[in-house]
SEBA-342619 format. One record per residue (C-alpha): residue number from 1; residue in one letter; x, y, z. Coordinates in steps of 0.001 Angstrom, whole numbers, plus 500000, padded with zeros to 6 digits. Layout:
N
[NUM,'a',[X,Y,Z]]
...
END
This chain:
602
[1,'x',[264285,792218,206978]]
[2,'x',[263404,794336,204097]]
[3,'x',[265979,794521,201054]]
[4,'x',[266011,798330,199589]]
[5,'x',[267758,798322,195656]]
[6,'x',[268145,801392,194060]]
[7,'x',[269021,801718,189905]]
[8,'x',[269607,804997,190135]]
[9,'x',[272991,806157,187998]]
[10,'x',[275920,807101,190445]]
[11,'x',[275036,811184,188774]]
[12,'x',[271930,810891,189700]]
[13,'x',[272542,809477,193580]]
[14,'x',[275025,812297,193624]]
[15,'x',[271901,814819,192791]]
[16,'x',[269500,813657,194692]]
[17,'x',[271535,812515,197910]]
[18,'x',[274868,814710,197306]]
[19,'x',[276016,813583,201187]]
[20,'x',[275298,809556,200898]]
[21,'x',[278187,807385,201514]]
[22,'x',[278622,803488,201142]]
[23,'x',[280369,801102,202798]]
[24,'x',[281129,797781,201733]]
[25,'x',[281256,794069,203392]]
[26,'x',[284739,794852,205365]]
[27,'x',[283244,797926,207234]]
[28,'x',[285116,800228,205307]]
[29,'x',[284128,803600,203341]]
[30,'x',[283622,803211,199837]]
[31,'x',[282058,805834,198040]]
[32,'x',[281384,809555,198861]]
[33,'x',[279028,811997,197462]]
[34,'x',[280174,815333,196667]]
[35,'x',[278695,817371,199131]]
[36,'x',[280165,814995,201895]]
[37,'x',[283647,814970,200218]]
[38,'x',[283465,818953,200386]]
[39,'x',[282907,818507,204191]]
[40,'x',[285406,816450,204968]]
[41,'x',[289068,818093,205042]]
[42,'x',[290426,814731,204864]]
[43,'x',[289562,811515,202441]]
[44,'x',[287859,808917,204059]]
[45,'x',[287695,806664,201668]]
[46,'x',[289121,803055,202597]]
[47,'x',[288806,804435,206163]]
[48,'x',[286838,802128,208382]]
[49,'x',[283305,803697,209136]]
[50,'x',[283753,803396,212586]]
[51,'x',[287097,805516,212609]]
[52,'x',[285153,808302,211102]]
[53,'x',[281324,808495,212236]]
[54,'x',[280365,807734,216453]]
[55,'x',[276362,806440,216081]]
[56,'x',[274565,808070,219031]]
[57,'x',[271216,806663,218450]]
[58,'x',[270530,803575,218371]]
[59,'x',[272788,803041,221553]]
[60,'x',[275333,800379,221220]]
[61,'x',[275545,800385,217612]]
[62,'x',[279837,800294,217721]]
[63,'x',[280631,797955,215045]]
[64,'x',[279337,796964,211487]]
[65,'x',[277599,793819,212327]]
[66,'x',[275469,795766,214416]]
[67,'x',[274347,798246,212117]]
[68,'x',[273622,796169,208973]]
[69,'x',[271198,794873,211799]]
[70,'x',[269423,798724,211905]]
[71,'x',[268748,798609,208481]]
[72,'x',[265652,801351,207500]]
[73,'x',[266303,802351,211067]]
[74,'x',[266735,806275,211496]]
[75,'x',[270366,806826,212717]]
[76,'x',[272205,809758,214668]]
[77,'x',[275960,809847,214164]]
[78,'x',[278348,812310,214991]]
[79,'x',[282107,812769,213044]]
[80,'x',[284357,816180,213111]]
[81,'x',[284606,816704,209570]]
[82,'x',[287048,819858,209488]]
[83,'x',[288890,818545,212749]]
[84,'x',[286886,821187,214945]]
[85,'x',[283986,820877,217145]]
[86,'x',[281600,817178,216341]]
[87,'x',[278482,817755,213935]]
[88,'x',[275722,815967,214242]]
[89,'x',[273887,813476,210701]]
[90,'x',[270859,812122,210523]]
[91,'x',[271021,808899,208388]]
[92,'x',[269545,805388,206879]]
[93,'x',[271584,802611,206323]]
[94,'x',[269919,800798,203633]]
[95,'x',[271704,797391,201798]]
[96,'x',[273311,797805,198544]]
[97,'x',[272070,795000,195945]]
[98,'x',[275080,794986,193816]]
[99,'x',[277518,795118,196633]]
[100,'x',[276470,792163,198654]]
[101,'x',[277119,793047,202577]]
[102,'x',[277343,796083,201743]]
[103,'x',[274996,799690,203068]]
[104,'x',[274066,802706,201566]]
[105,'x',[273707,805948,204236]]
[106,'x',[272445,809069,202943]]
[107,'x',[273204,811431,205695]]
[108,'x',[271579,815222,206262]]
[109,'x',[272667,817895,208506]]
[110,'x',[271313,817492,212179]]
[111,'x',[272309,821227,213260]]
[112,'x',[270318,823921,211220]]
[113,'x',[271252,824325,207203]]
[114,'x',[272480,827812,207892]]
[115,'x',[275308,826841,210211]]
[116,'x',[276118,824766,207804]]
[117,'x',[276313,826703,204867]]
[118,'x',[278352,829545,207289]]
[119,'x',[280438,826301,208522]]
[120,'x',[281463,825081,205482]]
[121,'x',[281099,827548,202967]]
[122,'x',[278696,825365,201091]]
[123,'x',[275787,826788,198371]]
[124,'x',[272437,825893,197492]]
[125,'x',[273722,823416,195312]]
[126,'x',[275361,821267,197836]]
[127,'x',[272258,820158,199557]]
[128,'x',[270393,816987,198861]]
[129,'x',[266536,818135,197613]]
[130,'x',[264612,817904,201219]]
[131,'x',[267278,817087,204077]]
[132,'x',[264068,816233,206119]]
[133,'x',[262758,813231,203887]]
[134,'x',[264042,810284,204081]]
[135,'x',[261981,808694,201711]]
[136,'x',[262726,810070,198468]]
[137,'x',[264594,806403,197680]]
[138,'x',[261310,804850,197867]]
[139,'x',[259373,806550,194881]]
[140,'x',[259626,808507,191866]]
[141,'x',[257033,810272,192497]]
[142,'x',[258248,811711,195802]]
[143,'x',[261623,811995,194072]]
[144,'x',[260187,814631,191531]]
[145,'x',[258213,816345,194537]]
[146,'x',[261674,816792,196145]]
[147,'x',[263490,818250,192983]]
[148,'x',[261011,821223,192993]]
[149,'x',[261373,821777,196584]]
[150,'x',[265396,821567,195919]]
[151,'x',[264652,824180,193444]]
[152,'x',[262665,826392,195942]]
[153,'x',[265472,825955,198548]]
[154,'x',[268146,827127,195962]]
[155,'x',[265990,830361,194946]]
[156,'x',[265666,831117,198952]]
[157,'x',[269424,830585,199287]]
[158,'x',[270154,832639,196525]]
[159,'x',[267969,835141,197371]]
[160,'x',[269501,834862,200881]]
[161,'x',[273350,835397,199281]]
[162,'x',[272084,838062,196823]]
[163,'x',[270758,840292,200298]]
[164,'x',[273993,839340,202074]]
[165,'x',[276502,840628,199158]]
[166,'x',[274097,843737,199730]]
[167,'x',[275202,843886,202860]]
[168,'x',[278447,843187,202951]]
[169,'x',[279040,846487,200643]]
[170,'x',[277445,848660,202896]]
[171,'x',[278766,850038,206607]]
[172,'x',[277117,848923,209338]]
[173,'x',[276825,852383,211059]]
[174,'x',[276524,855308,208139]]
[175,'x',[274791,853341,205816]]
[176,'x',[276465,854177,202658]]
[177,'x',[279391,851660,200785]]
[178,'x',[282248,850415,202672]]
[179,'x',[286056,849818,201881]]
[180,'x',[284594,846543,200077]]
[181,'x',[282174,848308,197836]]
[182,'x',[285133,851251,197165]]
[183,'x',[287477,848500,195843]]
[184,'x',[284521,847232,193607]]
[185,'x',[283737,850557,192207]]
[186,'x',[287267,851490,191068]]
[187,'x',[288155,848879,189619]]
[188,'x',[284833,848970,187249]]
[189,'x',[286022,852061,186076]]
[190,'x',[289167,851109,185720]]
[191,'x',[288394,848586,183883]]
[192,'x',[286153,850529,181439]]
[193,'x',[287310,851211,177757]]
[194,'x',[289233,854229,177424]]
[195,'x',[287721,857223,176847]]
[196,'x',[288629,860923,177751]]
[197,'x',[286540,861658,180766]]
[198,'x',[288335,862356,183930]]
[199,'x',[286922,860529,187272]]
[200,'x',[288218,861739,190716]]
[201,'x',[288294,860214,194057]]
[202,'x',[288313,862349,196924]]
[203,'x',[290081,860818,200328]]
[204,'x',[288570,862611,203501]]
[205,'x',[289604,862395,206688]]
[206,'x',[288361,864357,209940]]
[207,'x',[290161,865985,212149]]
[208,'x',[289627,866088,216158]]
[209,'x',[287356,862917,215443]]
[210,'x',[289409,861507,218549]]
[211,'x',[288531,864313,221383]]
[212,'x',[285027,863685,220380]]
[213,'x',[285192,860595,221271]]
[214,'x',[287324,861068,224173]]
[215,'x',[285452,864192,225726]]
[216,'x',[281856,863392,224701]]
[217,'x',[282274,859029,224342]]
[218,'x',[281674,857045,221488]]
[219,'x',[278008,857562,220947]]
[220,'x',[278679,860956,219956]]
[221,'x',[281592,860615,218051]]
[222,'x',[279182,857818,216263]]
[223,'x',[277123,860486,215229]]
[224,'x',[279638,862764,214229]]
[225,'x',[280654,859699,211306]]
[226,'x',[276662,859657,210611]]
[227,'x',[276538,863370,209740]]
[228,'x',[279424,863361,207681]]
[229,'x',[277754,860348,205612]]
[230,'x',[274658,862526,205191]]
[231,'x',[276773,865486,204239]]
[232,'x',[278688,862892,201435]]
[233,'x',[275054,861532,200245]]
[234,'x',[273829,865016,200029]]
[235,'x',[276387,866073,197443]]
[236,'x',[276838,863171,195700]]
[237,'x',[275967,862622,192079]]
[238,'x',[273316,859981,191053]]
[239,'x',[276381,858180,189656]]
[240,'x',[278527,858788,192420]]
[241,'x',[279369,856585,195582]]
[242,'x',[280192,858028,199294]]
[243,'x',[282239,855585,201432]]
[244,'x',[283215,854882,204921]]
[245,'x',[286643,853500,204461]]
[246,'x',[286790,852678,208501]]
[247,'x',[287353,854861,211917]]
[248,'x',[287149,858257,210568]]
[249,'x',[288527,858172,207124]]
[250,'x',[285606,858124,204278]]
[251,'x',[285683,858391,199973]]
[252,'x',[283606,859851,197280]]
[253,'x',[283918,858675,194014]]
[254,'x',[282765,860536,191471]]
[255,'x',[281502,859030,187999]]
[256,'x',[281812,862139,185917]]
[257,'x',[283488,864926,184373]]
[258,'x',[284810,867329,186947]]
[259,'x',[287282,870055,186064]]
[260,'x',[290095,871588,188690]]
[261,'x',[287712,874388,189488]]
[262,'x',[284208,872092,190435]]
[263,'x',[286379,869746,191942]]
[264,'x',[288126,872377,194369]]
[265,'x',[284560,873368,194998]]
[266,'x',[282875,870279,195943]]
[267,'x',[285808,869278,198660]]
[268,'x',[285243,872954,200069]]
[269,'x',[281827,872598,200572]]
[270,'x',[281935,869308,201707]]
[271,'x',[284330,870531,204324]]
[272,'x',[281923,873265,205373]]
[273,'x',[279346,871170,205917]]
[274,'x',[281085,868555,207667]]
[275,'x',[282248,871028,210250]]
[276,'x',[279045,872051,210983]]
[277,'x',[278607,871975,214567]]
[278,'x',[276451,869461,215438]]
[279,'x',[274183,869475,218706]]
[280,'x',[274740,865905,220861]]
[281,'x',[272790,865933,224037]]
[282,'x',[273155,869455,224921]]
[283,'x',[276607,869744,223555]]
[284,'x',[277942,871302,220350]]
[285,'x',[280146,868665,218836]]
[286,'x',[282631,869783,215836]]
[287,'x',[285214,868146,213524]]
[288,'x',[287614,869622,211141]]
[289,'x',[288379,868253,207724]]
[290,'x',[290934,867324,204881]]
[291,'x',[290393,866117,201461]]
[292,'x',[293200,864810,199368]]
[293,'x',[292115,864643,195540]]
[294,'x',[292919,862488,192664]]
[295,'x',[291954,862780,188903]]
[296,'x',[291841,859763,186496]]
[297,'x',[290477,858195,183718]]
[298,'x',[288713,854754,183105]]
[299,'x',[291154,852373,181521]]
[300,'x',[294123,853770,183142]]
[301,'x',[296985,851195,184235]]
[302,'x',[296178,851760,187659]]
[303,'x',[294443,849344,190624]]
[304,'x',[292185,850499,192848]]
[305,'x',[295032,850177,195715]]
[306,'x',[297357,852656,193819]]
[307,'x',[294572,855232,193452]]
[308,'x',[294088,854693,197157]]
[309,'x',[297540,855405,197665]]
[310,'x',[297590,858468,195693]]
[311,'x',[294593,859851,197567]]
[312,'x',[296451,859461,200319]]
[313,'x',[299447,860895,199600]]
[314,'x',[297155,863999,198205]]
[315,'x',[295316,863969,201854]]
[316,'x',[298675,864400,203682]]
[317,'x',[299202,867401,202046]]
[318,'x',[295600,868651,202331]]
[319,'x',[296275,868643,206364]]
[320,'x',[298698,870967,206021]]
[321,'x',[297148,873478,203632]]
[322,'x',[295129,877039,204515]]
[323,'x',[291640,875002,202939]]
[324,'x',[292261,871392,203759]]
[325,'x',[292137,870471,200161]]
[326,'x',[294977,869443,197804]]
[327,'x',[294934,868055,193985]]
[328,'x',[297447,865154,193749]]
[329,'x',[300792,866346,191289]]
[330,'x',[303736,864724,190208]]
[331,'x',[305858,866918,193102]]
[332,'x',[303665,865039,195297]]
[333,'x',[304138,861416,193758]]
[334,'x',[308067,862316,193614]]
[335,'x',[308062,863118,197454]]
[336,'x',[306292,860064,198615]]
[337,'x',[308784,858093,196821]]
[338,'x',[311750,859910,198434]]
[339,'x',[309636,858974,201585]]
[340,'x',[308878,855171,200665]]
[341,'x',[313104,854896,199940]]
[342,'x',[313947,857236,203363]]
[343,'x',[311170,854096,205397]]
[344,'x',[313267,851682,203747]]
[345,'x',[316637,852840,204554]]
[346,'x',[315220,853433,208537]]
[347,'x',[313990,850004,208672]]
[348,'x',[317442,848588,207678]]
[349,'x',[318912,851532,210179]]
[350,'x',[316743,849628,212930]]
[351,'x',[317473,846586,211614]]
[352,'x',[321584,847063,211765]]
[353,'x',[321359,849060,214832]]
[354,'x',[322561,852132,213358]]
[355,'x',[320272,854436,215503]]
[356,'x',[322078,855494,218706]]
[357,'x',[322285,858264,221584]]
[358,'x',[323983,861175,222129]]
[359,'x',[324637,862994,225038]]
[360,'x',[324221,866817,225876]]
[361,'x',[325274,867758,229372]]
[362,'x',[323211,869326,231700]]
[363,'x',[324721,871962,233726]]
[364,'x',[324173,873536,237516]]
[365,'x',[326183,876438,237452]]
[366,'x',[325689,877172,241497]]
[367,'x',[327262,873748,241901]]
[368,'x',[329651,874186,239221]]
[369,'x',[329439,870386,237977]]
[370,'x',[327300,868226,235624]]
[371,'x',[323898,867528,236775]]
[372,'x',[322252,865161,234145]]
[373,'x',[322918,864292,230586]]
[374,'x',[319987,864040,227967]]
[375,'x',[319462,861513,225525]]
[376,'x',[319325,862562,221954]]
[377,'x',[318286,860365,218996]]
[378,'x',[320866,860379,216338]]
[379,'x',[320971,857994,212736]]
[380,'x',[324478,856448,212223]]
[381,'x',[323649,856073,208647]]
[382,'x',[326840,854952,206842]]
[383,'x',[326732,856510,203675]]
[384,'x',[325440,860345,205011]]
[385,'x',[327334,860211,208004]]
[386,'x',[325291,860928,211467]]
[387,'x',[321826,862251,210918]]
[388,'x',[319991,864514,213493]]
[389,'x',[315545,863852,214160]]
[390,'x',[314999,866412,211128]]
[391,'x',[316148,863787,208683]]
[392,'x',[314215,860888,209850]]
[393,'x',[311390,861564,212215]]
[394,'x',[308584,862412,209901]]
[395,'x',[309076,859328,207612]]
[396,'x',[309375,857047,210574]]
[397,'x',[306780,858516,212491]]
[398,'x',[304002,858221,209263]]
[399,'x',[305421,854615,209255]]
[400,'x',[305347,854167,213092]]
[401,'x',[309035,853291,213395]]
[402,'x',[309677,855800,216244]]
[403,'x',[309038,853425,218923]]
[404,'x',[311864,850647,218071]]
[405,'x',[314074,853745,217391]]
[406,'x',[313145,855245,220391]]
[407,'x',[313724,851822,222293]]
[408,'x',[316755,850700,220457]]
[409,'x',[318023,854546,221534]]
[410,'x',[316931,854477,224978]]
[411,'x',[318535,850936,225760]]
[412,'x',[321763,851969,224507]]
[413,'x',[321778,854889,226183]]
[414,'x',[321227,853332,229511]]
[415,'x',[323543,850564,229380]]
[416,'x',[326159,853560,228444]]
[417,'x',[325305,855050,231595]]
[418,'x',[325235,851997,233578]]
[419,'x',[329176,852210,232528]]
[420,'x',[329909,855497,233543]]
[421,'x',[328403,854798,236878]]
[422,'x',[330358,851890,237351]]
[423,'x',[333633,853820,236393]]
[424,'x',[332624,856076,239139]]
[425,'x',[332006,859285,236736]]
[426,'x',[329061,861041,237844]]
[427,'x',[327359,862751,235495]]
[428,'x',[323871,863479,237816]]
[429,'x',[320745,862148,236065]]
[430,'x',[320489,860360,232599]]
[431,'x',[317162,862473,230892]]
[432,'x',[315187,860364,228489]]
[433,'x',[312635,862111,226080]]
[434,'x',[309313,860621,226110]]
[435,'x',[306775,860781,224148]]
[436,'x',[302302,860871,224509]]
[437,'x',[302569,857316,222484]]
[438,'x',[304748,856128,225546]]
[439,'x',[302571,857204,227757]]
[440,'x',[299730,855779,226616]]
[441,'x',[301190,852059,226286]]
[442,'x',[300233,850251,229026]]
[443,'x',[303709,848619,228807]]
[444,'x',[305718,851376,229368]]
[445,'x',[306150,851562,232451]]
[446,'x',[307162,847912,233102]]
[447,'x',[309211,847471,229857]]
[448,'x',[311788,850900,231198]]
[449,'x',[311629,849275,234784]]
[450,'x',[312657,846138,233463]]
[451,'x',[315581,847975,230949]]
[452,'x',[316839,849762,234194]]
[453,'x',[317070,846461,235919]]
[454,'x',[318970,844389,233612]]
[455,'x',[321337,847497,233410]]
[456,'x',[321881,847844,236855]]
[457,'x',[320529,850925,237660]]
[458,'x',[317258,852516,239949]]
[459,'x',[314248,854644,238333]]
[460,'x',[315746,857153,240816]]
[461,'x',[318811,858018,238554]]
[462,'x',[316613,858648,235487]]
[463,'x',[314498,861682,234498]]
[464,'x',[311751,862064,231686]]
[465,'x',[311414,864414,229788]]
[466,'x',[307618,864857,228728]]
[467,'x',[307336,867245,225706]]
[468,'x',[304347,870320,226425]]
[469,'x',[302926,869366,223127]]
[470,'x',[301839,866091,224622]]
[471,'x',[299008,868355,225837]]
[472,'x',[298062,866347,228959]]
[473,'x',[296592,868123,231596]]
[474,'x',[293691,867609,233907]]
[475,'x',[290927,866338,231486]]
[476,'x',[293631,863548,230518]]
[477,'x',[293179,861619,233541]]
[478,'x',[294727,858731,232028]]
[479,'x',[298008,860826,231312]]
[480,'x',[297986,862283,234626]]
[481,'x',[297741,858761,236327]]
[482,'x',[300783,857168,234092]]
[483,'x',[302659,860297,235362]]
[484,'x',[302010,859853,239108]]
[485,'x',[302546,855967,238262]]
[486,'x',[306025,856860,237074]]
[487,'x',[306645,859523,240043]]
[488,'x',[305451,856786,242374]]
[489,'x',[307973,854218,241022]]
[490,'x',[311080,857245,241425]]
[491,'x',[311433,859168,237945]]
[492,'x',[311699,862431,238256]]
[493,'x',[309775,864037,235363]]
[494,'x',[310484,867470,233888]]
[495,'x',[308528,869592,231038]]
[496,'x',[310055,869939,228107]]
[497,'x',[309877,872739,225821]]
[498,'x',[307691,874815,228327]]
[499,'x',[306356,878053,226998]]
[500,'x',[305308,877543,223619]]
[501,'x',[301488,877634,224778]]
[502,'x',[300345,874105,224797]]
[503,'x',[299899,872935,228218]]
[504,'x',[298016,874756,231229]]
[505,'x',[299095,876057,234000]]
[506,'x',[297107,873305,235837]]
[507,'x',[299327,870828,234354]]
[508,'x',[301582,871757,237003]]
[509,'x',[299229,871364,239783]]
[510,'x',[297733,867934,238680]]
[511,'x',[301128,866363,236870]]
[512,'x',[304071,865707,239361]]
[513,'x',[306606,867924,237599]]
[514,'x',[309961,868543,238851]]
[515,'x',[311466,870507,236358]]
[516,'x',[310319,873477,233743]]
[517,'x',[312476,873119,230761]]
[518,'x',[312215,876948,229415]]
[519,'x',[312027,876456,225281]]
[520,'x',[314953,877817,223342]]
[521,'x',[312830,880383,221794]]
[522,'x',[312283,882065,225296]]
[523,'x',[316483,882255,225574]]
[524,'x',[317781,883142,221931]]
[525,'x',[318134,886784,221833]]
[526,'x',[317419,887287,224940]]
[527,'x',[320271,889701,225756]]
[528,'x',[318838,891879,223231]]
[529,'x',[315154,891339,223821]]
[530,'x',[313432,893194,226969]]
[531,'x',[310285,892120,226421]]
[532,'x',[311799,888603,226216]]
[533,'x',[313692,889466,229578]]
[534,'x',[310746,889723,231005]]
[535,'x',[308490,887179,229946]]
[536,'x',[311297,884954,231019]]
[537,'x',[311653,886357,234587]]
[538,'x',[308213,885589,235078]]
[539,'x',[308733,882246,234212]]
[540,'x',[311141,881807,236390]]
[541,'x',[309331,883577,239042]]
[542,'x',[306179,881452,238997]]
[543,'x',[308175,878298,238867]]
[544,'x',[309936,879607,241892]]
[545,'x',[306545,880127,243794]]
[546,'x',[305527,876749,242723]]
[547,'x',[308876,874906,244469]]
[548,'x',[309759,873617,240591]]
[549,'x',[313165,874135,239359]]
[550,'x',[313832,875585,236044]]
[551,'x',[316434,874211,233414]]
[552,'x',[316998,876721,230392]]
[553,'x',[317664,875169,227073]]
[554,'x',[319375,876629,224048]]
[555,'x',[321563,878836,226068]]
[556,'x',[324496,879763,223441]]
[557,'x',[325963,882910,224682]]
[558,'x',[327473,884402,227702]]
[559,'x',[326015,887358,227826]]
[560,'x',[322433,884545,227543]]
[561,'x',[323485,882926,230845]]
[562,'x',[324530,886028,232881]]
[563,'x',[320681,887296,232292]]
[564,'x',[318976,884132,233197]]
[565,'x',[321822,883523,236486]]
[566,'x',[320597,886764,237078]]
[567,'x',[316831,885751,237758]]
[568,'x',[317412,882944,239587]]
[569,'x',[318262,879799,236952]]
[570,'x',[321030,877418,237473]]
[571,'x',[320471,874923,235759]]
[572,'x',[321381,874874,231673]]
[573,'x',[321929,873134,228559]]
[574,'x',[323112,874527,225537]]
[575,'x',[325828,874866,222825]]
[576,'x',[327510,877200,225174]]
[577,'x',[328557,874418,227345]]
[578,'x',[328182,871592,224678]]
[579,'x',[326889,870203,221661]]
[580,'x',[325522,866982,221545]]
[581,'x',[328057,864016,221575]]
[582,'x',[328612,860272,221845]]
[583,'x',[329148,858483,224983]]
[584,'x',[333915,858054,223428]]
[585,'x',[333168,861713,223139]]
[586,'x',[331364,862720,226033]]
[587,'x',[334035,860833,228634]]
[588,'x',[336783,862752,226998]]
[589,'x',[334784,865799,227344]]
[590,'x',[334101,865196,231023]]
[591,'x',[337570,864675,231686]]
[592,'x',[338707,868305,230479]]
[593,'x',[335327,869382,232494]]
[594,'x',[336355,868051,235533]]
[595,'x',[340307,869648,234773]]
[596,'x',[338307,873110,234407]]
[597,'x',[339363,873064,230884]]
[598,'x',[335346,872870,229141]]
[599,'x',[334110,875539,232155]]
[600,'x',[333135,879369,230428]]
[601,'x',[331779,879915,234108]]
[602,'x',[334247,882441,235170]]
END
């Protein structure tokens, strides 16, 4: 058997074979190299070889004594060096002359080097010189061969990292920077010495970007993000950078002086030219637009983050303005910090259960008793007393807390009505509000089933209330199906707040409405309104044709419910009747109801 000695310095093993390993007369691990110690999550020094490395080829090779027998022998083992799937060496055991019994392995990769380097986040510099020759131990020569292709295989991967950093700033789809690259580029220039230029990031986002997709299907709505990254490349600056933060949201950073005036300017025309129509197999696809704009300098003591925030805050008040664009102030800053404090106090609201329901009756005046009650949202806050929607539903919707409130609401109020029921006060139908969001969660359905259930009580005693604004009608077939999903398992579903123009008329043909919910606007003032009379007779006529019944809301005056009795409504809700209550101050008021006391009927 041939004896292999090496004089190498333990630097220079760890150079040339950065992965060996030895193993002394006991069978157990020694020394690591580097390279190896970085791919093994765990030490295995003083671990026994055999605990940590399998040897596949040659077969039968399971214990020390055999493989000091395979010396110069090519070896396969296998090991799972991160605890994950097994990886697969090449090696040769070769004796150690000043360790006697003992082996020297220099292992390589058998799977390809870029797995590896994506595996185990290694670099260039981790790799042994040629992972394919086995014989650099054997001469200097070859040794010094193997250095310059080591240095050749560190260019390549360099060159390889250099192309994917490229890459990794850039979006897939548009082409230009990405969220990655934004972060880079504000920082740099935050980071700059001061001086007295003033920089500006512009935060767009584009509006109807989601019934593109959802009318035309993703391929156009692709193309839609594509144009607006031409329109952003177009009028860009050579110093400036347009990004695609993700979905439909996208920057433009500008490197440069830029006064109110230019700056007002640039978003407008950017705007123009985003909304462009654009022409998608036969069809004429088109977005709106908002820009939210914020002036700084370099060396300000902002991050990147904050001036994303900013931007942000200036966008949400660019969707509500006559041009879509808005400059950032301090009124601005001083709002979204009343906002960030209002989120804070709702999430401890949710958090202590302060939100809860109140009831407003529903009355049928024909019948002359209570036909439903609907659930209202209201905060319990301690230290402002109780808090109608106005205070609280923007800021919780922005921060999407209006689904625990809405459940935490909705669960109280149905366990409340559970009790009434079993009390034997009948009340009609509990009416729960419900929104496009619910809708669209596949859970809905089974999560209220479930809530009625553990309460007690059958879909059949519950009606939702669907809100016009939703806008679902017969292009929405997935709307339309969750609404004949929830008619199918007994809810009766009525339409709120019908009138004020958003839905069609075919909603009512394709939806399985049972009630038209006239808006308030159609009954205030109407005893003094004629054109309002009539508008509102018609209303009630068509729903009359249709078989629908018809509840009017807001009714506050006498004089209000003679005119709609008049034309054929019975059923109401209103201040006239009620305000909205709790359930301790709802059973009192149903008492005095049922005594004849609460009735303005007669």
């Amino acid at each position: 058997m041939a004896l292999y000695t090496f004089e190498f310095s333990k630097s220079m093993i760890d150079i040339l074979c950065p992965m060996f390993l030895t193993v002394g007369a006991g069978g157990c691990i020694e020394q690591v190299g580097p390279t190896l110690s970085l791919i093994f999550t765990q030490e295995i020094q003083k671990k026994n070889f055999f605990e940590v490395f399998s040897v596949e080829k040659p077969r039968r090779v399971n214990d020390f004594e055999r493989l000091k027998t395979r010396l110069g022998t090519k070896l396969v083992l296998t090991a799972r060096p991160d605890g994950g799937d097994p990886i697969q060496f090449r090696s040769v055991a070769t004796e150690l002359h000043n360790s006697p019994g003992g082996l020297l392995l220099d292992l390589s990769f058998g799977t390809s080097l870029a797995d590896a380097i994506k595996r185990f986040n290694l670099s260039g510099a981790d790799f042994k010189p040629n992972d394919f020759s086995i014989d650099l131990f054997y001469t200097f020569e070859t040794q010094r061969a193997l250095l310059d292709d080591s240095q050749k295989m560190t260019d390549a991967l360099t060159s390889a990292k250099e192309a994917a950093e490229r890459e990794a700033n850039l979006d897939s789809l548009t082409g230009i920077a990405n969220r990655r690259s934004l972060y880079q580029q504000l920082e740099g220039m935050l980071h700059r010495p001061k001086d007295d230029i003033d920089l500006a990031l512009l935060h767009i986002d584009l509006d109807k970007f989601k019934a593109i997709n959802d009318t035309f299907g993703h391929a156009a709505g692709d193309e839609i993000l594509k144009h607006t990254a031409k329109v952003m490349e177009a009028w860009a600056g050579p110093d400036d950078l347009p990004v695609r933060i993700g979905g439909d949201e996208f920057a433009l950073v500008l490197d440069g002086p830029h006064d109110k005036t230019s700056l007002f300017s640039l978003a407008e025309n950017l705007i123009a030219n985003i909304t462009t129509p654009v022409r998608i197999d036969g069809h004429s696809c088109k977005v709106g637009a908002s820009i939210g704009i914020v002036r700084f300098r370099a060396g300000d003591a902002l991050s990147s983050d904050r001036l994303l925030i900013n931007s942000d805050m200036a966008l949400y008040e660019a969707k509500g303005a006559a041009n879509g664009v808005k400059l950032l102030t301090p009124e601005m800053i001083r709002l979204h910090e009343e906002r960030a404090t209002l989120v804070s106090e709702i999430e401890k609201g949710i958090a202590e259960g302060q939100f809860v329901p109140y009831f407003q009756p529903q009355i049928d005046t024909k019948a002359s008793k209570v036909c439903g009650l609907e659930v209202l949202a209201r905060w319990d806050n301690p230290a402002k007393g109780v808090l109608s929607p106005p205070s609280f539903l923007e800021a919780a919707n922005r921060a999407n807390l209006m689904r625990e409130i809405d459940r935490q609401v909705r669960q109280q109020a149905i366990n409340a009505f559970a009790t009434c029921r079993r009390d034997g006060v009948q009340v009609g139908k509990l009416s729960l509000n419900v929104t496009a969001s619910n809708l669209r969660s596949p859970d809905f359905l089974e999560d209220l089933q479930d809530e009625l259930f553990l309460a007690g009580l059958s879909p059949r005693s519950i009606q939702l209330e669907l809100l016009e604004s939703i806008l679902f009608d017969q292009s929405d077939k997935f709307l339309i199906a969750q609404c004949l999903s929830l008619k199918a398992a007994g809810f009766t579903l009525a339409l709120d707040d019908f009138g004020t123009g958003h839905a069609a008329i075919s909603t009512l043909i394709e939806a399985p409405i049972s009630t038209l919910k006239i808006d308030r606007s159609f009954v205030t003032g109407l005893d003094s309104n004629k054109k309002m009379q009539r508008i509102t007779g018609a209303m009630l006529a068509m729903a009359r044709q249709m078989g629908v019944d018809v509840m009017a809301e807001g009714v506050e005056t006498r004089r209000e419910l003679d005119l709609l009795e008049a034309n054929g409504c019975r059923f109401f809700q209103g201040f006239y009747f009620s305000r909205p209550m709790a359930m301790i101050d709802l059973r009192s008021w149903l008492e005095l109801w049922e005594k004849g006391q609460m009735r303005k009927l007669s």
